[in-house]
N, C-alpha and C positions, 0 to 999 in steps of 0.2 A: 285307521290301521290298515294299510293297503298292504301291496304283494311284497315289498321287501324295505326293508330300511335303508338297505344300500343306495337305492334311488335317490337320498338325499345324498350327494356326494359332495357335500360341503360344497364350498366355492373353486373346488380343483380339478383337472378334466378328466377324464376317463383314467386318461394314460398314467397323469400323476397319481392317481385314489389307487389305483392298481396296486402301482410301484410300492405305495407308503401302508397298503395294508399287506402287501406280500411280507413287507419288512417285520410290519408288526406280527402278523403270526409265524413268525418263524421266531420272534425273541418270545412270545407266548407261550410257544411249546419248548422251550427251555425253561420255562420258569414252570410250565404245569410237570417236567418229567424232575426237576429236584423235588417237586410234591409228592409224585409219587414216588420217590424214592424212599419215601418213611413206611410204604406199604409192603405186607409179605410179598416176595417173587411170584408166588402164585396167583394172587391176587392181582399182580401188575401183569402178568401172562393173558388174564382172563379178561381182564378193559382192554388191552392190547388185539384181544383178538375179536372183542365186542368190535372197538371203533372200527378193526379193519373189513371185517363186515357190514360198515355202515356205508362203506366204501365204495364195499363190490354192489351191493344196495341198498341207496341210500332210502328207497321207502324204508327199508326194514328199520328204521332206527324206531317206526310209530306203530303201535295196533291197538286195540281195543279191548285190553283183558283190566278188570276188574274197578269199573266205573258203573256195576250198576247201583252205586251208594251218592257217587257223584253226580249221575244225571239229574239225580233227584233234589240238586239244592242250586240247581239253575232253568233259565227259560229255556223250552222243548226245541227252540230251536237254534239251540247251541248243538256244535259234534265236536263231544268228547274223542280224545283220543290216550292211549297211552304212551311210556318210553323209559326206558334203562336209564336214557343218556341226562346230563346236564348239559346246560346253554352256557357259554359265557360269552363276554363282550368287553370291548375295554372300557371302565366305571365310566358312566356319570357322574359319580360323586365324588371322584379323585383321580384329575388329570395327569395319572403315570401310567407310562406303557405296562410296570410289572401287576398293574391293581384291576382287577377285576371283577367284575361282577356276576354271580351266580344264579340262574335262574332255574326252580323247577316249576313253572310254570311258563306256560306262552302263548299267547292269542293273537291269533292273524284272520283276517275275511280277504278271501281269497275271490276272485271273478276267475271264472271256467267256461267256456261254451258258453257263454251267455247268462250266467247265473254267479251269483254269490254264495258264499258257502261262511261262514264265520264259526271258528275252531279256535277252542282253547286245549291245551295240552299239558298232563301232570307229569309226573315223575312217579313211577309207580310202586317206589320204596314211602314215596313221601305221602301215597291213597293210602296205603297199610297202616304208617306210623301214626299220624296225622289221627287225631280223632275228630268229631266232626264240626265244633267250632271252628279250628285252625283253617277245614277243609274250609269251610262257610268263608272264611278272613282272606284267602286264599283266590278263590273264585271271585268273590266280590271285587278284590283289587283288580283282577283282569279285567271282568267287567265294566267296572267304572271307569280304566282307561281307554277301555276300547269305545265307550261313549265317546268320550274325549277325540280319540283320534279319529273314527268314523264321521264324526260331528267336522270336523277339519277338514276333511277330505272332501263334504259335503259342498262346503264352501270352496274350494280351488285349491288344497292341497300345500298350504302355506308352511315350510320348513322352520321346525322350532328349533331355537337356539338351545346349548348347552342349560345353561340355568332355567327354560321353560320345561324342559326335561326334567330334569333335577323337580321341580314344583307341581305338575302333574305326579309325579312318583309319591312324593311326598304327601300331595293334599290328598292323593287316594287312597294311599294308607292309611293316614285318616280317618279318611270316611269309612274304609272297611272293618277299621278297628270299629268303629260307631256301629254300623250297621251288622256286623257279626256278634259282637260281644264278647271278643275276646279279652279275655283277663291280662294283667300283667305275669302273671306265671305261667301261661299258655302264652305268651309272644316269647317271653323266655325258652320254652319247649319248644317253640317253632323258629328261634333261630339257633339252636342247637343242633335240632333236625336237619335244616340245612346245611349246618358246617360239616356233620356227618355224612348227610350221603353226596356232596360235592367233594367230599375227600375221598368215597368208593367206589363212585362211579365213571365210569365213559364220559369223556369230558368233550362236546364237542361245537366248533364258534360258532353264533347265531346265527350266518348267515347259509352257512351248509343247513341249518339246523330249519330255517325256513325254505330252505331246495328240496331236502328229505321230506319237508311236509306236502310240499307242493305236488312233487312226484307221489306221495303217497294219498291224498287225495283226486289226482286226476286215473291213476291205475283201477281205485276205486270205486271212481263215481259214480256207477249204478246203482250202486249200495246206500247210496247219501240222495235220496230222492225227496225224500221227507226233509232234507234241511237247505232244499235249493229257495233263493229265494232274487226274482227279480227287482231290475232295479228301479225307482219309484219314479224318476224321471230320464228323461232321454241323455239331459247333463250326468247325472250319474252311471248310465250307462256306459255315455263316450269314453269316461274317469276310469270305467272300468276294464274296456278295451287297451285304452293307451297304457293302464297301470299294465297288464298280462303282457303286454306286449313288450313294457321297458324288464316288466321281472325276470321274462325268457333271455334276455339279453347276459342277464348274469349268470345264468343256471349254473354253465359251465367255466366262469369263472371263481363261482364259491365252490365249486366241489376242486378244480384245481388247485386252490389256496387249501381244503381240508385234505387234500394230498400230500402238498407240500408239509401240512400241520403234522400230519401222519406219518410223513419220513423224516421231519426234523426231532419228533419227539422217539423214534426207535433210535435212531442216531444216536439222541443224548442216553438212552436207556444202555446204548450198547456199549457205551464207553463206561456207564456203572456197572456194568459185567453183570447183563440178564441178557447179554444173547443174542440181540436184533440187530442183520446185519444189515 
């Protein structure tokens, strides 16, 4: 799991990956503001002004409030974080521009000055709700992909296809239903919760979503001493150089696009007559 997803740019160059996701989030934030158009005004006022704070800064979308229940059902050297916001991304499981996939969780191992940092991040309606099986279900699936992908990255950082996606997602679920113990009427409960706070929350795409974490980990990094952790060989180190190096390249291309996301979805809001001009 390295510095950004985007790095995999499929088989198309810079300029074209550019092009064909600018397109996409701009029909994304038309399809997320007929969403929230089933929400009170007030309500659509208050995401509105959340994301556009995520804007002016993008650390702020992450902080640290109310995980001291969560650190306690992982290894010590995980750094917890929190967040308002929801992830989406266009599905892996169904190849349409309008179908998306919702995430309140996210794990990234980040290289900084020379150390690795590996972060998972909840949604912090969903630490509340969530009791502590689900949370257990939850974390475990992070984890067990983040094996997966660290493990890859290990080896030279080999680009998985659509349907190998699709089958890590799947077999880790799995496993984390196995390993958690979650019932079938707590996975029931837990994709409820999900549908509910992706319908109330700041909705904002994975790849700003991993800029804001980045910035909000490097602002931070005095604070995170206790979960620096170098790297085991010189090869994972190089890996971990050239990843920081290819992620910074995007920084400001994903906050660009959650600009664009940002004035395409007042746009459509503004023509349902809530006022964004």
């Amino acid at each position: 799991m390295g510095n950004c997803d985007l790095r995999y740019m499929k088989e198309l160059s810079k300029k074209e990956f550019e092009e064909q996701y600018s397109l996409w989030i701009s029909s994304a934030a038309r399809d997320i503001a007929f969403s929230l158009n089933r929400l009170k005004p007030s309500v659509i006022k208050e995401i509105i002004a959340r994301n556009e704070q995520y804007l002016d800064r993008p650390e702020s979308v992450f902080g640290a409030i109310g995980l001291d229940e969560v650190k306690k059902l992982a290894p010590g050297n995980i750094l917890f974080l929190s967040t308002d916001a929801v992830v989406f991304s266009q599905s892996i499981f169904a190849p349409f521009p309008g179908v998306f996939d919702y995430a309140v969780a996210l794990n990234r191992r980040y290289y900084i000055e020379g150390s690795w940092y590996s972060i998972i991040t909840l949604n912090t309606t969903y630490i509340v709700e969530a009791n502590e099986t689900i949370l257990k279900y939850a974390i475990f699936h992070e984890l067990l992909q983040k094996e997966i992908y660290e493990e890859n990255m290990r080896n030279g950082i080999r680009k998985f296809s659509p349907d190998e996606k699709r089958k890590i997602s799947n077999d880790t679920l799995n496993k984390a239903i196995e390993s958690s113990g979650i019932t079938p009427n707590e996975l029931m409960t837990e994709k409820e919760l999900m549908l509910q706070i992706s319908s109330n929350s700041p909705l904002i795409p994975k790849p700003f979503a991993e800029t804001a974490l980045y910035h909000y980990v490097e602002k931070n990094l005095g604070e995170f001493n206790d979960f620096r952790e170098k790297s085991s060989t010189e090869k994972e180190d190089a890996i971990g150089k050239k990843l920081n190096a290819d992620f910074k390249e995007w920084l400001d291309f994903s906050t660009d696009t959650y600009r664009k996301y940002l004035l395409e979805l007042k746009k459509e809001l503004n023509y349902m007559d809530y006022g964004y001009a």
